[in-house]
Structure formats: C-alpha cells, structure tokens
Steps between C-alpha positions, in 0.01 A plus 500: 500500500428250808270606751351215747187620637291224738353426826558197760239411771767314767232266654467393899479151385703200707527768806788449667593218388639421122376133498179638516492689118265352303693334220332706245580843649864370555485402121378862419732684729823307323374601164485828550779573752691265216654277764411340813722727734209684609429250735845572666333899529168425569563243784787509701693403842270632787661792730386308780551111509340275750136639495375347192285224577434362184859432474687672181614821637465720190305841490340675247640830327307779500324608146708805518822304516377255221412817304789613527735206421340434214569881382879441559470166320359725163811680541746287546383181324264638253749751435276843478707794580175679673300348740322755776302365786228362392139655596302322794116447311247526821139405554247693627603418840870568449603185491778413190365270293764510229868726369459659188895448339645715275876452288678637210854581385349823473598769718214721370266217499596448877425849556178509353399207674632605849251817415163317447608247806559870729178650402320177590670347752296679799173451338427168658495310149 
C-alpha cells in the first residue's frame, strides 16, 4: 500500500518575475516538483504585455493554481490513482500559509482522507 501524505508552502519569492528566485528556493522547488517545469507554471506570459516596466513580461500564478498543478502532476507523473484537492492550511488571520496533499491508489484511503480534509476544511486551520 502507497499512500503520499505531505504539505508544500508555494513561496512569494522572485515576485513577478522568475529571474528573481533565489537560487536556493529554485534548487528546492526542482527537487521536489522533480523537474524544473514548474517554472513554466509558476511564471508565465503576462495577460497584458506592454505595462511591465522592468521588462520580462511574465506574471506570477496564483498559489491556488500552483496547488493545484502540482496535484495533477501526482497523478499523472507520480502515477497515484487518488489524488483529492488538497486542504488550504490558514493562519490565524486566514491567510494560507501552506496545502496539506494527500495520494494513494487507494480508493478507500482517498475516501478517508477526503473525510478528515471535509470536517476540517472550514475550521480556519
């Protein structure tokens, strides 16, 4: 039995622009996404070209987006058969601070899982 239980923090750092990452991070990020094509999710073409002073015209995703592509990547290049949404972790302000993962080949593990995240998912944790 494989179940992958964990939980990713998807920092602010560079802003909007990738050149900005500090090396480090970068190096983290590709070790655990297992590749560097996170960059290509994390910063990408900007809607809206032209107003972008600093001159690469790349925007950040969204946490939730990031979140959520790395979900779909534990599917389909991880290969675990059940992945649900992971659960948003808050502060005490509300603010997420990090997404608490959970996947198994499981169906039953999926469903127990998909329990605990309901019953705690409005609890601002």
């Amino acid at each position: 039995m494989t179940e992958f239980l964990c939980y990713r923090r998807w920092w602010g750092g560079g802003g909007r622009h990738a050149a900005g990452v500090d090396p480090a991070d970068a190096e983290r990020m590709t070790a655990f996404w297992g590749d560097d094509s996170w960059r290509e999710v994390v910063y990408r073409p900007a809607r809206q070209v032209g107003f972008d002073f600093a001159g690469a015209e790349v925007e950040k995703a969204a946490n939730a987006e990031v979140a959520e592509a790395f979900r779909q990547r534990l599917h389909e290049k991880a290969g675990f058969k059940r992945v649900p949404e992971p659960m948003p972790m808050r502060n005490s302000t509300g603010a997420v601070v990090y997404y608490l993962y959970f996947a198994s080949q499981k169906d039953v593990a999926e469903k127990v899982a998909v329990g605990i995240f309901a019953r705690h998912r409005g609890r601002g944790c």
